[in-house]
Each structure stands twice: as structure tokens, then as C-alpha cells.
C-alpha positions, -999 to +999 in steps of 0.1 A: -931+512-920-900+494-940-879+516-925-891+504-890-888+469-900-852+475-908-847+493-879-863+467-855-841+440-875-811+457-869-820+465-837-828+422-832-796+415-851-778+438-829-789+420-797-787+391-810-749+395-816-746+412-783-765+382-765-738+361-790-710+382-775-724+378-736-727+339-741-690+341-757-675+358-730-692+340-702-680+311-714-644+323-721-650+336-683-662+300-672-638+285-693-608+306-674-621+300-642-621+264-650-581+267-662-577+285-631-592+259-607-570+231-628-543+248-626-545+259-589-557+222-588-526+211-604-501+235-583-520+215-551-514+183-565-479+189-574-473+210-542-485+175-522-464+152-543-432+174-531-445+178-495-446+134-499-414+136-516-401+155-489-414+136-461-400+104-477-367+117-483-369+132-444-379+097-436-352+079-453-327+103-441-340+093-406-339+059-413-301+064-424-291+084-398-308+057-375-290+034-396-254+048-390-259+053-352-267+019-350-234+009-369-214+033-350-228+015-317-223-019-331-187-009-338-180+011-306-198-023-282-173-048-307-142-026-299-149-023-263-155-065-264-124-066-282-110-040-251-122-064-230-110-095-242-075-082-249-078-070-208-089-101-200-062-116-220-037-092-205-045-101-171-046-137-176-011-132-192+002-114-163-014-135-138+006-165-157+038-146-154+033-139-122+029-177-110+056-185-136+076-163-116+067-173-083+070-211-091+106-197-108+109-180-072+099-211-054+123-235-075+153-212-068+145-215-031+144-252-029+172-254-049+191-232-026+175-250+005+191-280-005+223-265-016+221-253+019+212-289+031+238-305+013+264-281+024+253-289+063+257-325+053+291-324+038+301-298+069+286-319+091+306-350+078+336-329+078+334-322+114+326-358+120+354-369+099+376-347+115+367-357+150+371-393+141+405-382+129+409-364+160+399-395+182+418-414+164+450-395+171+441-393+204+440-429+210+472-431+186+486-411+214+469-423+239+486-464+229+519-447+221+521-428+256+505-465+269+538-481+251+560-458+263+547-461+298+549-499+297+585-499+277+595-476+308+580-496+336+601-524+318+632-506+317+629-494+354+617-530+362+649-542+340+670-515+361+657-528+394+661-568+385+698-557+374+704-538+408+697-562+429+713-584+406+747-566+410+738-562+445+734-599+453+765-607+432+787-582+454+770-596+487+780-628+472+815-615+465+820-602+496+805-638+514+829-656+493+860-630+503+850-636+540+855-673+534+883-672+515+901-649+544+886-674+566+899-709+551+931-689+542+940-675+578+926-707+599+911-685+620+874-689+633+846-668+617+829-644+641+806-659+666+779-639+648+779-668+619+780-696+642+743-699+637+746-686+602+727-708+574+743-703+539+729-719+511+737-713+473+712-726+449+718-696+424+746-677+417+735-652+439+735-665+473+704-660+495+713-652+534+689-662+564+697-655+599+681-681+619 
């Protein structure tokens, strides 16, 4: 009967360590299944935080490369302004030397208008002047040929007045001859100066047959 006791304490012992055992082990088990749900749990978590990370850094690199674009627009719209402006400037700059160059055109043509004027003016004068001269040489000429004309209408009046001169003075020669023979010879004149008037109030007689 003791030995059944013994035997049916072992036996109880022996279960009761096996049931010891069994709790041990399901709770190791439960306890690794907890480490292995916390640590999957932890591999999530840590698996999200780098999915974030990544997003954020994804986003920020967006954001930068958003960034840049619209500095490298902001640069390329102020060069082409700048473009622009020099054009503009350009073109204002030519359009000033242009009109500086057509008022530069425009004052060299005046100039040379009245260059040309003034030449007209002092060609005209000269021609003036020179017919003036001319006139005047002409009527010069014109008085001396006058003078010479009257000096020889003088002379030829001058030659005449001294013909008949000479010729009155030989008539009155030859009167006085006649006479002379006449008184000289006693003779009678001809019966052609019976009714012969002579009468000498000048030097040179004048003769009327009456």
C-alpha cells in the first residue's frame, strides 16, 4: 500500500512538473509571440517613419526643383526684359542717328542752297555790273561818236564859211580888177552893169542884179 502511495506521489509530482513544464513553455511560446508581434510591430513602425521620411524628402526635393524652375524663369523673363530694353534702347539710338543724320543731311542742303543762292546773287550782280559797264561804254561811245560827229559838222561848216569866204573875196578881187581896168582905161563898163547895183558893207562885196 506505501508503495502505491509513493508511486501515486511520484506519479502527482511528475505531472505536476510536467503541468509546471507545459505552463513554462506556453508562456515562453506566448512570450515569443509577443516579441514577435513587437518586433514586427516595431519593423512597421520604423518601415512607416522611412516611407514619411521618404515622402518628405520627395516633397522637399519637389519643392526645390519647383524652387529652381521658378528662379531659372525669373532669370530667363529679367534677361529677356533686359533684351528688350537694350532693343528698345538700340532702336531709339538708331532712330536718333538717323534724324541726327537727316537734320545733318538737311543742314548741308540749306547750306548748299544758299551757297547756290548767293552764287546767283553775286553772278547775277556780275552780269548786271557788267552790263552797266557795258552801257556805259556804249554811251561813252555813243557821246564820243556824238563829239566827233558835231566837231566834224563844225569843221565841214568851218570849211564851207571859209569857201565862200575865199570865194567872195576873189569875186571881190576880180569886181575891184574890173574897176580898176575901168577907171584906168577911161573906157565905159559893159552895158550889162549899167543897171548894176554894187554895194560894199563887208569886205566881201554882195552883188544884186536889179
Amino acid at each position: 500500500m506505501a508503495d502505491a502511495g509513493f508511486a501515486a506521489g511520484f506519479a502527482a509530482a511528475a505531472l505536476a512538473t510536467g503541468l509546471a513544464a507545459g505552463f513554462a513553455a506556453a508562456a515562453l511560446t506566448t512570450g515569443l509571440a509577443a516579441g514577435f508581434a513587437a518586433a514586427t510591430l516595431a519593423t512597421g513602425l520604423a518601415a512607416s517613419f522611412a516611407a514619411a521620411t521618404l515622402a518628405t524628402g520627395l516633397a522637399a526635393s519637389f519643392a526645390a526643383a519647383a524652387l529652381a524652375t521658378g528662379l531659372a524663369a525669373g532669370f530667363a523673363a529679367a534677361a529677356l526684359a533686359t533684351g528688350l530694353a537694350a532693343g528698345f534702347a538700340a532702336a531709339a539710338l538708331a532712330t536718333g542717328l538717323a534724324a541726327g543724320f537727316a537734320a545733318a543731311a538737311l543742314a548741308t542742303g540749306l547750306a548748299a542752297g544758299f551757297a547756290a543762292a548767293a552764287l546767283a546773287t553775286g553772278l547775277a550782280a556780275s552780269f548786271a555790273a557788267a552790263a552797266l559797264a557795258t552801257g556805259l561804254a556804249a554811251g561813252f561811245a555813243a557821246a564820243a561818236l556824238a563829239v566827233g560827229l558835231a566837231a566834224g559838222f563844225a569843221a565841214a561848216v568851218l570849211a564851207v564859211g571859209l569857201a565862200a569866204g575865199f570865194a567872195a573875196a576873189v569875186l571881190a578881187a576880180a569886181l575891184a580888177g574890173v574897176f580898176a581896168a575901168t577907171a584906168f582905161t577911161g573906157a565905159r563898163a559893159p552895158s550889162t552893169f549899167d543897171t548894176a547895183s554894187f554895194t560894199r558893207p563887208t569886205p566881201w562885196a554882195s552883188f544884186r542884179l536889179s
